[in-house]
C-alpha positions as CSV (number, residue, x, y, z in Angstrom):
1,X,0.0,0.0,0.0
2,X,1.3,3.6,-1.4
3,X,1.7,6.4,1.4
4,X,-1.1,8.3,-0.7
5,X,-3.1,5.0,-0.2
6,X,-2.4,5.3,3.6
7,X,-3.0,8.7,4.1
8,X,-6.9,8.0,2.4
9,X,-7.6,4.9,4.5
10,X,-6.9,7.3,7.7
11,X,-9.0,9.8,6.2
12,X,-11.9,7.4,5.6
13,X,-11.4,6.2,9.3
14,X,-11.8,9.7,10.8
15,X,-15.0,10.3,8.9
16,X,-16.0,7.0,9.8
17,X,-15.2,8.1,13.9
18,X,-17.0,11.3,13.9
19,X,-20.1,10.7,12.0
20,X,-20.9,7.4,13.8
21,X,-18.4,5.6,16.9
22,X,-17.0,8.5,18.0
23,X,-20.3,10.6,19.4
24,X,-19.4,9.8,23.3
25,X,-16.1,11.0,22.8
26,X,-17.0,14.8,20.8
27,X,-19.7,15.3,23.4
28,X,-16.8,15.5,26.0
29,X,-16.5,18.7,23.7
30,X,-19.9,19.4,23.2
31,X,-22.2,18.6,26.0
32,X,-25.9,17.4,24.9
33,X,-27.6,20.7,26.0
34,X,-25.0,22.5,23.4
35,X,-25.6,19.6,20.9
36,X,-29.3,20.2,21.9
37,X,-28.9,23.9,21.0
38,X,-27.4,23.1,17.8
39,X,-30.1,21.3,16.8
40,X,-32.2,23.8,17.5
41,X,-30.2,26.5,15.3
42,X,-29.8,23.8,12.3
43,X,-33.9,22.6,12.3
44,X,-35.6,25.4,13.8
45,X,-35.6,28.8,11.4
46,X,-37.9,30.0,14.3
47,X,-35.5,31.3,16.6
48,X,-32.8,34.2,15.8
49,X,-30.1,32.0,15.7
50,X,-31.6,29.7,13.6
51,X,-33.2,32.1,10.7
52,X,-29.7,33.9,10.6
53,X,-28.1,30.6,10.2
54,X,-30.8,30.0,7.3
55,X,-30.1,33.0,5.6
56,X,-26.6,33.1,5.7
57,X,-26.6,29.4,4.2
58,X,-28.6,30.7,1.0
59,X,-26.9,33.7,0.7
60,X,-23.7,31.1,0.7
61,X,-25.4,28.7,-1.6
62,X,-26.4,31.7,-4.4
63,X,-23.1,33.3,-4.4
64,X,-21.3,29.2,-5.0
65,X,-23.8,28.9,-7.7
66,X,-22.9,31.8,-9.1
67,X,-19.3,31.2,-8.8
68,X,-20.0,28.0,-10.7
69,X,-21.8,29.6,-13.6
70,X,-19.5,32.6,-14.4
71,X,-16.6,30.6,-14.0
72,X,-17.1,28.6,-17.5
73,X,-17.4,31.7,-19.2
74,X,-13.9,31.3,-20.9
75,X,-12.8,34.8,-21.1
76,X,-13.2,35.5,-17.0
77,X,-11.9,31.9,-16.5
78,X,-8.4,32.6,-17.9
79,X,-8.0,36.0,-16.0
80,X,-9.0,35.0,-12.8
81,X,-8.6,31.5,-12.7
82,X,-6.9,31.7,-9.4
83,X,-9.4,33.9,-7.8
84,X,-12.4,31.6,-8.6
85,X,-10.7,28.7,-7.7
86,X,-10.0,30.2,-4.5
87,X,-13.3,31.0,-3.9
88,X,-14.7,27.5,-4.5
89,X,-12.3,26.0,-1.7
90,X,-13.7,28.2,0.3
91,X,-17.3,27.3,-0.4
92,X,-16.4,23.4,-0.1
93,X,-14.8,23.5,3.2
94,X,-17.7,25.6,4.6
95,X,-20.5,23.5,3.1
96,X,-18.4,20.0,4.2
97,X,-18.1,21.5,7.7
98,X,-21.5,22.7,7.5
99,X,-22.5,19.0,6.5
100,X,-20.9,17.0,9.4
101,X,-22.9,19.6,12.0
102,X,-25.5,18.3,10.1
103,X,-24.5,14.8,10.9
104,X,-23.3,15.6,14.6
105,X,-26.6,17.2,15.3
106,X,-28.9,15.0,13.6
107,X,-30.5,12.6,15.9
108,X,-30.6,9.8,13.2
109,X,-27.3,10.5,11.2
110,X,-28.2,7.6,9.0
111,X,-31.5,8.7,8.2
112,X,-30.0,12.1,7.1
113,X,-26.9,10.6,5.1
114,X,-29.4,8.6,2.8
115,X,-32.2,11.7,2.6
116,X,-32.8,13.5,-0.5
117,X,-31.5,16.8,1.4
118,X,-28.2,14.7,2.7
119,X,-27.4,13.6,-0.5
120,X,-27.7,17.3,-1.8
121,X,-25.6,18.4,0.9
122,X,-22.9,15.9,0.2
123,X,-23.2,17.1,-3.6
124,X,-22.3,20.3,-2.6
125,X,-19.0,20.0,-1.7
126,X,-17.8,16.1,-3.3
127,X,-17.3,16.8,-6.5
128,X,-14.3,19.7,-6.0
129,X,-12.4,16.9,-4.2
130,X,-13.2,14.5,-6.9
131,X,-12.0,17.2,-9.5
132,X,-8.2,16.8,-8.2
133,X,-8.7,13.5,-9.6
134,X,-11.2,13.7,-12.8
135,X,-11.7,16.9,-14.5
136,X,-14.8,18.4,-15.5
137,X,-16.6,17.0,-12.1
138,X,-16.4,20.4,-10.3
139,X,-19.4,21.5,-13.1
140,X,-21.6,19.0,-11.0
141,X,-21.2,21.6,-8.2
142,X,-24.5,23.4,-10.0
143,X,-26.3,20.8,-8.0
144,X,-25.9,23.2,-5.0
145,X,-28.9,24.6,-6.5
146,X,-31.4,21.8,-5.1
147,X,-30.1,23.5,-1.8
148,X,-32.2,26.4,-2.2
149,X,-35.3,24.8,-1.5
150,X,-35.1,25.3,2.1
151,X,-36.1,28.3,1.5
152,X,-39.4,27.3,1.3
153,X,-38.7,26.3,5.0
154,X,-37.2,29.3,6.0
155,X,-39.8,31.8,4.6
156,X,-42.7,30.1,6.0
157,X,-43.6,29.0,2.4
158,X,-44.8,25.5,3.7
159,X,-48.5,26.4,1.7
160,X,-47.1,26.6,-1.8
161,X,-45.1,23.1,-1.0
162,X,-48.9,21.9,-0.4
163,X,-49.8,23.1,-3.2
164,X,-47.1,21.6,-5.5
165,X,-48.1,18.8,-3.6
166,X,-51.3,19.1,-5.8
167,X,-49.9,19.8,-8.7
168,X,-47.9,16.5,-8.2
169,X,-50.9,14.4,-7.6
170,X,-53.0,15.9,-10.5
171,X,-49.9,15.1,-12.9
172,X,-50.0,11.5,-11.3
173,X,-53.4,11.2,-11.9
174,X,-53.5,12.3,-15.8
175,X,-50.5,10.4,-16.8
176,X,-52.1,8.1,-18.8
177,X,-53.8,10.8,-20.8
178,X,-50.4,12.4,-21.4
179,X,-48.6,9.0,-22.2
180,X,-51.7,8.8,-24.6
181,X,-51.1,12.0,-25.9
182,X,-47.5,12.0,-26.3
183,X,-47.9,8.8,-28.7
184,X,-49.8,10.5,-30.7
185,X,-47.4,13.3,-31.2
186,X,-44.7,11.1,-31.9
187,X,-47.2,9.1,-34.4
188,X,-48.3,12.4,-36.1
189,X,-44.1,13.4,-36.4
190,X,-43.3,10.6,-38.3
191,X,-46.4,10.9,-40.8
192,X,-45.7,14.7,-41.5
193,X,-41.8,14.3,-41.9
194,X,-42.2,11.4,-43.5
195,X,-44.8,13.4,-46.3
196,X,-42.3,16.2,-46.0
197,X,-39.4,13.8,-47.3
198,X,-41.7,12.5,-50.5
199,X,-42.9,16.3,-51.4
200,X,-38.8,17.8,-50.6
201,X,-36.2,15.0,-50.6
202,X,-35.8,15.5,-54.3
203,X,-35.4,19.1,-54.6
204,X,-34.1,20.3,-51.1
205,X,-30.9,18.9,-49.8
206,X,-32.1,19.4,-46.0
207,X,-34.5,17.2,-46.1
208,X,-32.1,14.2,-47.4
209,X,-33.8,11.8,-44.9
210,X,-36.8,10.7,-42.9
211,X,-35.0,11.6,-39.6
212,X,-34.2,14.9,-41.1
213,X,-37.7,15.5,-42.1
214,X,-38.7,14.2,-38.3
215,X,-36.7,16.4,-36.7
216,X,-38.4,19.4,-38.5
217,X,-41.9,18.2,-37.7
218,X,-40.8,17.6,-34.2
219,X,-39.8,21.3,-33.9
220,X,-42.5,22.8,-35.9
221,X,-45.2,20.8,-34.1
222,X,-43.7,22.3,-30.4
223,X,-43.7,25.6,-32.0
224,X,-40.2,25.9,-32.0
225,X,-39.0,25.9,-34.9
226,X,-35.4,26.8,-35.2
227,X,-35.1,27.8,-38.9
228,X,-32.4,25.5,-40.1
229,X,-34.9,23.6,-42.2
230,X,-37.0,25.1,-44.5
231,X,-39.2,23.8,-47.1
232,X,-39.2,25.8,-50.9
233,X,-41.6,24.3,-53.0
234,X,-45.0,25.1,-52.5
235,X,-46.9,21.8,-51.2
236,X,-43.9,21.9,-49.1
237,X,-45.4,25.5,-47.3
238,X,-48.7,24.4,-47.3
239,X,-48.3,21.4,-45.8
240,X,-45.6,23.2,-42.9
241,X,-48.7,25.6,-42.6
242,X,-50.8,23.0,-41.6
243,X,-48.3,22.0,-39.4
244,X,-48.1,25.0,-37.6
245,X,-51.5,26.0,-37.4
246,X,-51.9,21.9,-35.8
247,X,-49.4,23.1,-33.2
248,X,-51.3,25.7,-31.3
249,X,-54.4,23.4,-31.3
250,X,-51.8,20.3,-29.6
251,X,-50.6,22.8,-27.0
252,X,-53.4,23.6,-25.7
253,X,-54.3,19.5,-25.1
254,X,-51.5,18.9,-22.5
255,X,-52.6,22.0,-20.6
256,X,-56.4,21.3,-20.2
257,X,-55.6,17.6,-18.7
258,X,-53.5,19.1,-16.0
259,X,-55.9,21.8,-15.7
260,X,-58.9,19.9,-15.4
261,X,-57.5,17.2,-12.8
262,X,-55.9,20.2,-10.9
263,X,-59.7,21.6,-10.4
264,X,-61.1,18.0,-9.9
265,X,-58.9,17.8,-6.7
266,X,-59.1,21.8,-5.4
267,X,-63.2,21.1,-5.9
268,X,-63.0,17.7,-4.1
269,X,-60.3,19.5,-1.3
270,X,-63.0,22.6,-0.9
271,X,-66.1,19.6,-0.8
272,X,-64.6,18.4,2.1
273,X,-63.8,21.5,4.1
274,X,-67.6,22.6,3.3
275,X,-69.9,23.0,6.6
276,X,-73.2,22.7,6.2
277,X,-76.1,23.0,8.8
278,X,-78.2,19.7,9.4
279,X,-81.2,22.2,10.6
280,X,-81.7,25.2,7.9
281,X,-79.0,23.2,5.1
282,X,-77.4,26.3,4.7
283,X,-73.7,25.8,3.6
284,X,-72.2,29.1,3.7
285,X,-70.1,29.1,6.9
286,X,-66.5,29.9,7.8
287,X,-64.3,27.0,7.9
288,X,-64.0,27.4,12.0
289,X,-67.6,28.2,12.9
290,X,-69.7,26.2,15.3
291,X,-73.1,27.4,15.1
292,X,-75.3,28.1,11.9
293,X,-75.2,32.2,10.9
294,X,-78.5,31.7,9.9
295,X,-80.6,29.4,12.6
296,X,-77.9,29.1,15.4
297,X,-78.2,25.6,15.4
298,X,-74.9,23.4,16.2
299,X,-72.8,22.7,13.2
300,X,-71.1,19.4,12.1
301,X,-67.3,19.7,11.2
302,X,-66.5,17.5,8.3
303,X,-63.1,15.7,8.6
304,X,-60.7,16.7,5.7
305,X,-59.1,13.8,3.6
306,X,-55.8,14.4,6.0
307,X,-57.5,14.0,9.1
308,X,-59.3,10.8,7.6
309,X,-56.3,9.5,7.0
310,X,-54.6,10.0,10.5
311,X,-57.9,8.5,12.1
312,X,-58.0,5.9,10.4
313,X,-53.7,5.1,10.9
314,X,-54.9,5.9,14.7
315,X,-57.6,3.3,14.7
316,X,-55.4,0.4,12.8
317,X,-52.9,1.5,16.3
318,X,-55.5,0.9,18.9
């Protein structure tokens, strides 16, 4: 074994040691209350500590990614080569110290090590050691991005996460339709490029080929359309006419499946939040109101599909 092999073994093993055998030992360090307030900083963008902590972190993340990005452009790289790649050690040791409090505080370092947002993390500071030994792996770095999206944490912005939540379902729900539809795109693509190769093949080199013609219905039909093919004869432009006009009419098609699954569960959400009064059956009530506005008599709450669920997990318990 090499003394470079030696040196990475003992490396491994001190990672190893802090992130799992060694946790006695660093508490000598750092009692459990300060552990405890750690914890608290790291989870909780409640307190002071903790949302300045937050902040600083994204303000941190931004500015790497930014690093990243203007970096490749070629004529800053070669003037201050030294200066970004500087700055990006400096970003990688503070995210990599930043990722084993992570694992100190965490009380289930496993279950954060194997988490979407512990894999992140890792990703955030990995591939600029990898680098020394592949290059081209500190692009990967951009990842740092996925990072942000504790700022819906930090800003309170928990509702819209519940409502991409819906989103999520609803595109769930209609994939089959958009499976469905997608076929059919790629169906209608190879009829029309395949039409476009019999009316141009002969007469426009561009269209030499099926795939060729393919391509150009592809990115006519998505109303792309990039210019680098273009028919000249004239059943040629009436048939990319037809085309075109066929591609606003297919845009509209993914749109209204989403849409109308997206309603069908904000309708069936709403259903189940409505109060109605067994007395007068009048249904216009606040979400939180115990009586009846109109006769006084008691109202009825109607559990929500999330507090079905937990009663029923509840009754499976007892």
């Amino acid at each position: 074994m090499t003394k470079f092999e030696r040196i990475l073994n003992k490396i491994k093993i001190s990672i190893l040691r802090i992130a799992f055998f060694e946790k006695k030992s660093i508490n000598k360090v750092l009692s459990k209350s300060n552990q405890e307030k750690l914890r608290n900083i790291i989870v909780n963008s409640e307190s002071k500590e903790g949302r300045f902590f937050d902040i600083t972190l994204v303000v941190l993340i931004m500015a790497s990614v930014l690093v990243v990005m203007i970096e490749t452009l070629p004529e800053i790289h070669s003037k201050y080569y030294l200066l970004f790649y500087g700055l990006e050690w400096v970003f990688t040791i503070l995210f990599m110290i930043e990722y084993f409090i992570r694992i100190y505080a965490a009380r289930n370092p496993l279950k954060y090590i194997f988490s979407f947002f512990g894999i992140i993390d890792l990703m955030s500071f990995l591939p600029t050691f990898l680098s020394i030994f592949v290059i081209g792996l500190q692009h990967f770095l951009i990842l740092r991005i996925f990072r942000l999206l504790r700022i819906f944490r930090i800003f309170k912005l928990s509702q819209f996460v519940n409502e991409g939540g819906i989103v999520v379902q609803a595109l769930k729900a209609s994939s089959n339709k958009i499976y469905i539809f997608i076929s059919f795109i790629l169906l209608i693509s190879v009829l029309i490029g395949s039409a476009m190769f019999m009316i141009e093949g002969q007469v426009n080199a561009n269209f030499r080929s099926i795939p060729h013609s393919i391509y150009w219905a592809i990115t006519t039909l998505s109303t792309v359309g990039y210019g680098d093919l273009v028919p000249v004869t004239g059943l040629g432009r009436v048939l990319a006419s037809i085309v075109m006009i066929l591609s606003y009419a297919l845009i509209a098609v993914p749109t209204g499946i989403v849409t109308a699954e997206i309603s069908n569960r904000v309708l069936r959400l709403n259903a189940n939040q409505l109060l109605s009064c067994p007395n007068c059956m009048e249904i216009n009530h606040l979400s939180n109101a115990k009586y009846c506005h109109n006769c006084g008599n008691e109202l009825h709450h109607k559990h929500t599909i999330y507090e079905d669920i937990e009663l029923e997990k509840r009754g499976k318990m007892n």
